[in-house]
C-alpha positions in Angstrom: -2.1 9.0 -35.5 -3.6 8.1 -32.3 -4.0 11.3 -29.8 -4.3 11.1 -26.1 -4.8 14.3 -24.2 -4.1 13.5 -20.5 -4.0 16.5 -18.0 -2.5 16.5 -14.5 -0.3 14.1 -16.5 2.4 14.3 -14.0 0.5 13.4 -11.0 0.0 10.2 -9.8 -3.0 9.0 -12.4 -1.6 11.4 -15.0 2.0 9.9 -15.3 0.7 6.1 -15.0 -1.6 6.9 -17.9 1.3 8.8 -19.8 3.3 5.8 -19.4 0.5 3.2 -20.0 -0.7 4.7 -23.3 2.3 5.5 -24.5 2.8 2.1 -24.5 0.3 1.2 -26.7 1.0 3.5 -29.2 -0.4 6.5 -28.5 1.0 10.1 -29.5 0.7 11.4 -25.7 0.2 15.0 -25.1 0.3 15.9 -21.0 -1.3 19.3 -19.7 0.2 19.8 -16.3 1.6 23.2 -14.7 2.7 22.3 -11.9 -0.3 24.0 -9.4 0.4 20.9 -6.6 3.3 22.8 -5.4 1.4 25.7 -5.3 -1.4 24.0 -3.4 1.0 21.9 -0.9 4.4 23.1 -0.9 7.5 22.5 -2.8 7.8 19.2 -1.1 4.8 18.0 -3.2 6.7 19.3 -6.0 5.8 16.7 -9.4 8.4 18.3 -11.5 10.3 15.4 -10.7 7.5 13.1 -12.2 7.2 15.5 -15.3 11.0 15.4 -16.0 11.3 11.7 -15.8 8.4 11.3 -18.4 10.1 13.8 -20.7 13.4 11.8 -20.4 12.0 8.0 -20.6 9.0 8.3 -22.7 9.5 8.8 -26.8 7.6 11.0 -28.4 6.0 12.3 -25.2 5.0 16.1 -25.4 4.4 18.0 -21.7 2.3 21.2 -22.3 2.6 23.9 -19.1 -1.0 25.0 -19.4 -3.7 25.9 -16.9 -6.9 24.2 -17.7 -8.8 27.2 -16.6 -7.4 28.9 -19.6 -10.1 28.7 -22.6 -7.3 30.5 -25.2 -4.2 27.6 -23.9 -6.7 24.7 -24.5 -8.4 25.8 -27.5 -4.6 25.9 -29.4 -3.5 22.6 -27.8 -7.1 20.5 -28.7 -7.2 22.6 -32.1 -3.9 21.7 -33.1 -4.4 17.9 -32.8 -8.2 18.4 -33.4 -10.1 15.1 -34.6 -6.5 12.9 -34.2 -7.6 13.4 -30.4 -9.1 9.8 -29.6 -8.8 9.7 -25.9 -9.1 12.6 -23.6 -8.1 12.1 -19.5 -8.7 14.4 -16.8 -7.0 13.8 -14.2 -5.9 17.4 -13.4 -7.7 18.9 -10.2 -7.2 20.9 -6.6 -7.3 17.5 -4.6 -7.3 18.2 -1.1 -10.4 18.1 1.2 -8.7 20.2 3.7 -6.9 22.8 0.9 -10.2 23.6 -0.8 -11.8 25.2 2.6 -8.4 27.9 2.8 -9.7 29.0 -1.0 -12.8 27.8 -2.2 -12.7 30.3 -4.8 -9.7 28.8 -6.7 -10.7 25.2 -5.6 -13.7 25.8 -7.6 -12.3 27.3 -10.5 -9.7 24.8 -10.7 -12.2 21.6 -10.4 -15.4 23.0 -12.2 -14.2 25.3 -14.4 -11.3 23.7 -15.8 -13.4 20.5 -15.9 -16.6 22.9 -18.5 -13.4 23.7 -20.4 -12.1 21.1 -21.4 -15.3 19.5 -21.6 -16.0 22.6 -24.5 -12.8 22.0 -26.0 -13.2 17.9 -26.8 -17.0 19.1 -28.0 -15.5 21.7 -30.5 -12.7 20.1 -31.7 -12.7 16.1 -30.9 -16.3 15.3 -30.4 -15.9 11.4 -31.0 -12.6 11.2 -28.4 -13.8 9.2 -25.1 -13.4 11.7 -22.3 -12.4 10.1 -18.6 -13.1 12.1 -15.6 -11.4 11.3 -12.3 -13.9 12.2 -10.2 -14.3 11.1 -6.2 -16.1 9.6 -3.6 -16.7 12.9 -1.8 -19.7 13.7 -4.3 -21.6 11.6 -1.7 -20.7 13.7 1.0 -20.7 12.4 4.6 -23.8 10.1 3.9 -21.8 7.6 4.1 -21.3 8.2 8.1 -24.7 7.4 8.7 -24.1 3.8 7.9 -24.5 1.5 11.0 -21.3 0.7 11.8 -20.1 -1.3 14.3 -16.7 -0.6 16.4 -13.8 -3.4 16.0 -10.4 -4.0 17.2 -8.4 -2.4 14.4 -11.6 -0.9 12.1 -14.9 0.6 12.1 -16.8 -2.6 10.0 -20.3 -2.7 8.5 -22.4 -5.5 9.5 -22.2 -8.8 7.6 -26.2 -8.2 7.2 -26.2 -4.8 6.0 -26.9 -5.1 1.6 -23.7 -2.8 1.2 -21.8 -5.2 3.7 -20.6 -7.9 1.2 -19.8 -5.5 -1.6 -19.6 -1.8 -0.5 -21.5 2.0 -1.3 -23.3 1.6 -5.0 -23.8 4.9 -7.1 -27.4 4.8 -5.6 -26.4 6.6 -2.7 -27.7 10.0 -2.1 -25.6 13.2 -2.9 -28.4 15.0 -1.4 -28.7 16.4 1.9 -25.3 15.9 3.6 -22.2 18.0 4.3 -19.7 17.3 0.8 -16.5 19.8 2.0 -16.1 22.5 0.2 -14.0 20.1 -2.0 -17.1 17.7 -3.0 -18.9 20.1 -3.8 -16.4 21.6 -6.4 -16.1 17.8 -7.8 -19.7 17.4 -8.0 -20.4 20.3 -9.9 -17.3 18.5 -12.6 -18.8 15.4 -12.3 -22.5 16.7 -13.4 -21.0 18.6 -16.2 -19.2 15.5 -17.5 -22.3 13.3 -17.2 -24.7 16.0 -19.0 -22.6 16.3 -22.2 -22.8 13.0 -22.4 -26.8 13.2 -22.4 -26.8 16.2 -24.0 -24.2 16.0 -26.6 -24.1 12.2 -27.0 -19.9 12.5 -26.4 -18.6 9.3 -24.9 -18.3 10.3 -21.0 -17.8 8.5 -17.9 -17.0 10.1 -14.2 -15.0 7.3 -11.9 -15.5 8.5 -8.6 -12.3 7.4 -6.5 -11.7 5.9 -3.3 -8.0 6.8 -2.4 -5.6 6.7 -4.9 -2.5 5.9 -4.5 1.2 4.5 -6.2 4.7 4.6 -5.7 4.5 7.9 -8.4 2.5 9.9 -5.7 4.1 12.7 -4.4 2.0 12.5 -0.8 1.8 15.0 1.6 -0.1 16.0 5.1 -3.2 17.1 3.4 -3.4 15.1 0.3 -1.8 11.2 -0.4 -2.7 8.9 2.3 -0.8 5.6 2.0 2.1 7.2 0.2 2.5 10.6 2.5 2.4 6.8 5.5 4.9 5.7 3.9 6.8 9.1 4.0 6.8 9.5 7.5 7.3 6.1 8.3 10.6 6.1 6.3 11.9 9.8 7.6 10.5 9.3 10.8 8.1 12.1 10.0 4.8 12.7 13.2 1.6 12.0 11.2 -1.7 13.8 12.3 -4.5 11.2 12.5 -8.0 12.9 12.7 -10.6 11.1 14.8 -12.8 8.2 14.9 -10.2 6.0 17.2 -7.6 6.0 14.2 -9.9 3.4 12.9 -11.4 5.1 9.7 -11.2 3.0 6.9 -10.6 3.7 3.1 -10.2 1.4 0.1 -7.0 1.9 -1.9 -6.8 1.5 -5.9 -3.2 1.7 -7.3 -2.6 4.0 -10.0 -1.7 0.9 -12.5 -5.1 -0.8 -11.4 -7.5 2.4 -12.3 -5.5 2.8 -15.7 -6.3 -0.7 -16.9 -10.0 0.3 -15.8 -10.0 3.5 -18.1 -8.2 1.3 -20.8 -11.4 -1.1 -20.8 -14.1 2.2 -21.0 -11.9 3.4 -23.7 -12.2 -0.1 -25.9 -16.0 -0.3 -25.4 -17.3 3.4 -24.5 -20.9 4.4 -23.0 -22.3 7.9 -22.7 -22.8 10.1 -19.2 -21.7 6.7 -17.2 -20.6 6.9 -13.5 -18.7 3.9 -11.6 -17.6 4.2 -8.0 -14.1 2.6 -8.0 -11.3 1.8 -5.5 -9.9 -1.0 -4.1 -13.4 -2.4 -2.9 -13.2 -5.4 -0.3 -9.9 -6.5 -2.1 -7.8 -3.4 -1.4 -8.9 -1.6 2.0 -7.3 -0.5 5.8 -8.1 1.4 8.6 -5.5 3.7 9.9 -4.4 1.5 12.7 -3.5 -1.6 10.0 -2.0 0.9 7.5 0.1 2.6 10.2 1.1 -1.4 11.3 1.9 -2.2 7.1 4.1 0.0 7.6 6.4 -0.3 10.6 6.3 -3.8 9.4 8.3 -3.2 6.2 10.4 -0.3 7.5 11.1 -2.0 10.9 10.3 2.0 12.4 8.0 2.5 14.6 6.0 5.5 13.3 5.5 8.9 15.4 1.8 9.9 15.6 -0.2 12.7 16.5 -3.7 12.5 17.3 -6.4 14.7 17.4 -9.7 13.9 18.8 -11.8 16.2 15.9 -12.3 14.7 13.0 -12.2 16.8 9.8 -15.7 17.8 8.7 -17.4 16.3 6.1 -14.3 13.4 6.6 -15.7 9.2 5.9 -15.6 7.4 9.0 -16.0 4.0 6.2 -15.7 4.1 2.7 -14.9 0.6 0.5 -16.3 0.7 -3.2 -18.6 -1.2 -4.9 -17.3 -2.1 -7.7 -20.4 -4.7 -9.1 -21.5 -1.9 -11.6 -18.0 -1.6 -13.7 -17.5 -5.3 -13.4 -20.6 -6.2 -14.8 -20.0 -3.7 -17.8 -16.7 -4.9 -18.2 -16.0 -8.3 -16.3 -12.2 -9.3 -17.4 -10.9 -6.4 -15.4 -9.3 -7.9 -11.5 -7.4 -5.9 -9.5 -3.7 -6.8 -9.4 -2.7 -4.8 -5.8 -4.1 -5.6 -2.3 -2.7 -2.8 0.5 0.3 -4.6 1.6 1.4 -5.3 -1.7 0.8 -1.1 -2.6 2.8 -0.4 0.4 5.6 -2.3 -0.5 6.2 -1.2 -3.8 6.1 2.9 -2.6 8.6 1.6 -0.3 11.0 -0.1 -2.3 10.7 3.0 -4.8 10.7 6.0 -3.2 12.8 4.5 0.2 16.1 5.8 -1.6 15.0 9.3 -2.6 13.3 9.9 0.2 16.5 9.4 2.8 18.4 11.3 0.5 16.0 14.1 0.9 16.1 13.5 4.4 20.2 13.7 4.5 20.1 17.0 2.8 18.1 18.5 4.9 19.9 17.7 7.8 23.2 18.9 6.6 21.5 22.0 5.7 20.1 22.7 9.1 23.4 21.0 10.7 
């Protein structure tokens, strides 16, 4: 027997993972209590996610535990114990803008449930690979100090700049800049994850994310970029853009692209290895050609909102390098480009969300 302990497992990386490794034969055992309703609102609700898993996916076993609780993931980890060959943690509080309204439990929740679970794999499955979803916030607003140059649709590096061709390496600075409240919380994870590598010799490896995103994402203002889009788009929902000309720009990884990337650390592990990751100059948008995406394939015109402040701490450009993790591991190509991502949370969430959107109506009717 094959044990995979995947927490946050019905969020969006947690449930494509469930599903994934499942698939290949894994007895899958999701950690997930539900705190994104607690942190956004019941319309960010993953219940649905976590019910479907239970329903389609044999032999799957869904555990309602907090990760900050030592005694809850002691008994889980102890009771599958050295069967455990894949630990991933997915689970976190993800929002930039949530963690300033409670540092205290956006701390707790990212850096001590992270040295917990970190304590459990050492105790009880020291030779499991452990996969921590970390992001590109460690870096802070460094990244905003780039010389960018203004466009049409998008803030753009230079063509001569040495990050223009590929992106921001892991050799930028996390030092001396403004992280959010939120990086900071991740950072702290993603230094504990990379020292028990050192110091323990466990297999490790912090990813640290662009945006994330899938038709499994249950999006919302503060948290889910394309996907909460693709909301409002649909329900004819205002979105809030926050500064820079609406022309900030993000790479976007899909959920089924990152899981093939933890799938190829998993067959050949290191120890205390970071990789930035996202959809690097494959998969990337500014607001403006997002927002356009996607009146395109809902033929609605989108209601915006802008402010002229941006969110502190917020990346006016982020695109990934991804030349470290491809030249570790060089079969893996990403399979999703933006449009194509867009599409697919249309065509699979377009149904439930008008539903949604009829109910609510005849309830304030």
């Amino acid at each position: 027997m094959s044990v995979a302990i995947i927490t946050g497992s019905a969020g969006l990386v947690g449930s494509e993972a469930v599903l994934y490794f499942s698939n290949l034969g894994f007895d899958v055992v999701g950690i997930d209590n539900g705190m994104r309703a607690d942190f956004f609102g019941p319309e960010a609700s993953t219940h649905w996610v976590r019910d479907r898993l239970r329903s389609q996916v044999p032999g799957y076993v869904h555990r309602d535990a907090d990760i900050r609780n030592e005694a809850a993931i002691s008994e889980i980890f102890a009771r599958y114990s050295r069967d455990i060959s894949l630990v991933i943690h997915a689970a976190a509080q993800p929002s930039h803008d949530w963690a300033a309204s409670n540092p205290p439990v956006d701390f707790s929740v990212n850096a001590k449930g992270t040295s917990v679970l970190l304590e459990a794999t050492r105790h009880f499955a020291p030779d499991a690979v452990f996969i921590y979803m970390s992001t590109n916030k460690v870096y802070g607003d460094t990244p905003n100090r780039l010389p960018l140059v203004e466009l049409k649709s998008r803030w753009e590096l230079p063509p001569s700049h040495s990050y223009g061709p590929c992106g921001i390496p892991e050799s930028m600075s996390v030092d001396h800049t403004m992280h959010s409240l939120f990086g900071v919380s991740k950072l702290a994870a993603d230094l504990l994850v990379q020292e028990y590598g050192r110091y323990f010799g466990m297999k490790t490896v912090c990813f640290r994310g662009g945006c994330l995103t899938g038709p499994n994402h249950s999006g919302t203002q503060l948290h889910g970029f394309l996907a909460y889009l693709m909301k409002c788009a649909v329900t004819s929902t205002p979105y809030s853009i926050f500064g820079y000309k609406k022309k900030q720009v993000r790479d976007n990884i899909h959920s089924a692209d990152l899981i093939r990337v933890f799938h190829q650390f998993f067959e050949n592990p290191r120890s205390a290895e970071v990789y930035n990751i996202g959809g690097g100059r494959i998969s990337n948008c500014s607001m403006l050609e997002a927002i356009a995406l996607c009146e395109h394939i809902t033929g609605k015109e989108l209601q915006t909102n802008y402010v002229e402040e941006n969110r502190r701490g917020d990346h006016i450009w982020w695109i990934s390098d991804l030349s470290h993790f491809r030249e570790h591991y060089p079969s893996w190509q990403l399979q999703y480009d933006v449009p194509r991502i867009l599409k697919e949370i249309y065509e699979f969430n377009v149904e439930r969300w008008s539903e949604q959107c009829s109910m609510l109506a005849s309830a304030t009717s």
